[in-house]
C-alpha positions as CSV (number, residue, x, y, z in Angstrom):
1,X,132.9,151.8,96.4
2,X,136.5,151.3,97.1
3,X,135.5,149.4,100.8
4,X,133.3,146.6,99.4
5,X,133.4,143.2,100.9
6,X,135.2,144.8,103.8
7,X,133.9,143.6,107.4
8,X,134.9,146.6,110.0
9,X,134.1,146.6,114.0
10,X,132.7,149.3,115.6
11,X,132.6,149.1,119.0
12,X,130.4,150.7,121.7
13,X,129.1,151.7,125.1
14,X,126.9,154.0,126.5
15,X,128.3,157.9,126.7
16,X,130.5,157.5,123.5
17,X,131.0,160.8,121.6
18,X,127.5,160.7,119.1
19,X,129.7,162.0,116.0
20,X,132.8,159.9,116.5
21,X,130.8,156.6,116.0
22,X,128.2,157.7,113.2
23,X,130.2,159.9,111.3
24,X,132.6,156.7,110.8
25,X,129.9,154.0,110.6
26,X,128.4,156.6,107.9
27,X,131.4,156.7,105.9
28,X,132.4,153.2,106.0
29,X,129.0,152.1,104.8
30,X,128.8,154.8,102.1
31,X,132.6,152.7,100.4
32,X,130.9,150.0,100.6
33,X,131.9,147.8,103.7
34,X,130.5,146.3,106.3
35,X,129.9,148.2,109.8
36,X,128.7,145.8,112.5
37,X,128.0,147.4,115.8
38,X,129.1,145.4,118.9
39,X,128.9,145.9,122.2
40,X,128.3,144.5,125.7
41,X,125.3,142.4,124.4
42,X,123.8,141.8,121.2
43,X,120.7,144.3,120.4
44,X,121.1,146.6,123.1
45,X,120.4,150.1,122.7
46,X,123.3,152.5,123.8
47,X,123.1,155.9,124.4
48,X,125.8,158.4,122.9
49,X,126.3,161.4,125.4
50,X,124.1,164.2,123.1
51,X,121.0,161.2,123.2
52,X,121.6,159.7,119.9
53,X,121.0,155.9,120.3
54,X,122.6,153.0,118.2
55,X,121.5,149.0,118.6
56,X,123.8,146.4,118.8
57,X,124.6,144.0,116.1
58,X,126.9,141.4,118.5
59,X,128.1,141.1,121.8
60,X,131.5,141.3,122.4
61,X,131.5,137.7,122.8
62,X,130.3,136.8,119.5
63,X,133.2,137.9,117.4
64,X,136.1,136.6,115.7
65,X,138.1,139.1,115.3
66,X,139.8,137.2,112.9
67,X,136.7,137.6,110.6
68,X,137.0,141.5,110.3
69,X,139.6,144.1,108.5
70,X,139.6,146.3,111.1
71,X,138.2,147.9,114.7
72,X,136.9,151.5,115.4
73,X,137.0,152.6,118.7
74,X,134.7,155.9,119.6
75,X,135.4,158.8,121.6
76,X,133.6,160.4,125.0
77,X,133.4,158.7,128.2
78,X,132.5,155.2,126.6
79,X,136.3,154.5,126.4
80,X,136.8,154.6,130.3
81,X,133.8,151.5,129.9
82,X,134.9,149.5,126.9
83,X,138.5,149.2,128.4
84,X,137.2,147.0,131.4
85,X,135.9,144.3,129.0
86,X,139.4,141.8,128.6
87,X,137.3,141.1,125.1
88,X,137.9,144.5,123.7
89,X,141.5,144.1,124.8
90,X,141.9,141.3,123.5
91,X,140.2,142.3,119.7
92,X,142.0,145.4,119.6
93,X,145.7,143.1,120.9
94,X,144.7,140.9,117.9
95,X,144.1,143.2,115.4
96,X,147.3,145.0,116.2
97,X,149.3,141.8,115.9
98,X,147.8,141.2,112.4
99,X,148.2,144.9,111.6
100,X,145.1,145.8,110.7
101,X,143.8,149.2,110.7
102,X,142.9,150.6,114.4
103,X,140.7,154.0,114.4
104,X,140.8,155.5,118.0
105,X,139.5,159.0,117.9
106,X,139.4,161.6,121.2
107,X,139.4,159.3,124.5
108,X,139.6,156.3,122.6
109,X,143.4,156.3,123.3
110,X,142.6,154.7,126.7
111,X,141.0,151.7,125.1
112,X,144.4,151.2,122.9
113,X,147.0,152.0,126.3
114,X,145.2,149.0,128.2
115,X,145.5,147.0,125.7
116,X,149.2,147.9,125.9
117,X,150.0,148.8,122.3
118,X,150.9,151.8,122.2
119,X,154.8,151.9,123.0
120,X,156.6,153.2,120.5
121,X,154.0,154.5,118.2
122,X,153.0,158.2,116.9
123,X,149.4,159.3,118.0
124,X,147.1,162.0,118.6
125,X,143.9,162.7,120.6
126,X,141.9,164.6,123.0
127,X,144.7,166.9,124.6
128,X,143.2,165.7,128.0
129,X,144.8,162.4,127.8
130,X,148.0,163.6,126.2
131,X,149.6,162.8,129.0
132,X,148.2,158.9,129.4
133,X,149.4,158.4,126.0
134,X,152.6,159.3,126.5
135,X,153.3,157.5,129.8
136,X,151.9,154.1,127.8
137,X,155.0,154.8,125.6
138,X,153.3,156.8,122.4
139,X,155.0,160.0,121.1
140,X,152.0,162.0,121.2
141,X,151.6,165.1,118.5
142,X,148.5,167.8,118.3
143,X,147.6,166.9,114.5
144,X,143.8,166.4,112.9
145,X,144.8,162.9,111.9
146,X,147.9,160.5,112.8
147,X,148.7,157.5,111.0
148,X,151.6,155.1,112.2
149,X,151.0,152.4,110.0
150,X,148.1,150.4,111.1
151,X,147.3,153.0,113.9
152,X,144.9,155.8,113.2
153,X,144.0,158.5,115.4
154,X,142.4,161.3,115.7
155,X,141.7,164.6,117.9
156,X,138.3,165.2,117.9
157,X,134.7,166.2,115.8
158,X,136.2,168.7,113.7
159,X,138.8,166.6,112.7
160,X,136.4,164.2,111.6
161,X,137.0,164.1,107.7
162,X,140.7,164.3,107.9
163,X,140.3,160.9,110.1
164,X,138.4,159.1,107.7
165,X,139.9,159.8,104.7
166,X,143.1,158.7,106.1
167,X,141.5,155.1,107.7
168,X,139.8,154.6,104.3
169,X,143.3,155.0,102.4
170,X,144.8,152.4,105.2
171,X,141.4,150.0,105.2
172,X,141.6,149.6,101.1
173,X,145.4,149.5,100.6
């Protein structure tokens, strides 16, 4: 288990994209490491947009994000929510200035252009926000999987196994 004793964040609000946060949380947990789930509040039940729930380990408030290797954020409509919270934004600002692995798949791009990291880097997503990305500053390509050192990002479902293969290389360099 080439991920053991490594402590991810997965965040989450209601309408993410069901397979872009348990297809992840899956894999991660199946290497070995750590997966908690943290949202809004601690054990709260959100709703992906096909009906498949997930609880709440922590509430945004509760973590360190100095305590963790590295942040997931999910696709669907639960980006346009999580980048409201100035807590998300700030964990995803910290982990970038550490340089530690970032996994934004689909609309998760928004979360990662309010937190204003994005200039200069190489990304992909959802085509529908190609256009965000690139006025935050990104050069934006139509790939399965993009990885710009720390940053790794993703299209969409189908591209689901070529994202996780590359953020497990980048989690257990």
């Amino acid at each position: 288990m080439r991920l053991s004793g490594k402590k991810i964040i997965q965040i989450v609000s209601n309408d993410f994209e069901d397979l872009e946060l348990w297809y992840p949380v899956l894999r991660l947990r199946e290497e070995g490491a750590t997966v908690d789930i943290v949202g809004e509040k601690a054990g709260e039940k959100y709703i992906g947009k096909y009906g498949v729930p997930i609880m709440s380990d922590y509430a945004f408030k509760e973590i360190n994000p100095n305590d963790y290797d590295a942040i997931l954020v999910p696709g669907g409509w639960s980006p346009d929510l999580l980048r409201r919270y100035e807590e998300v934004l700030s964990m995803v600002r910290t982990m970038d200035e550490q340089q530690k692995p970032i996994g934004q798949i689909c609309h998760a791009g928004w979360v990662l252009i309010s937190a204003k990291i994005l200039e200069g880097r190489k990304v992909t997503s959802t085509p529908g926000i190609k256009d965000d990305m690139m006025n935050a500053g990104a050069t934006w390509v139509d790939e399965p999987v993009v990885v710009d050192g720390h940053i790794i990002s993703s299209r969409r479902p189908p591209d689901l196994p070529d994202y996780m293969r590359e953020f497990i290389n980048v989690l257990a360099k």
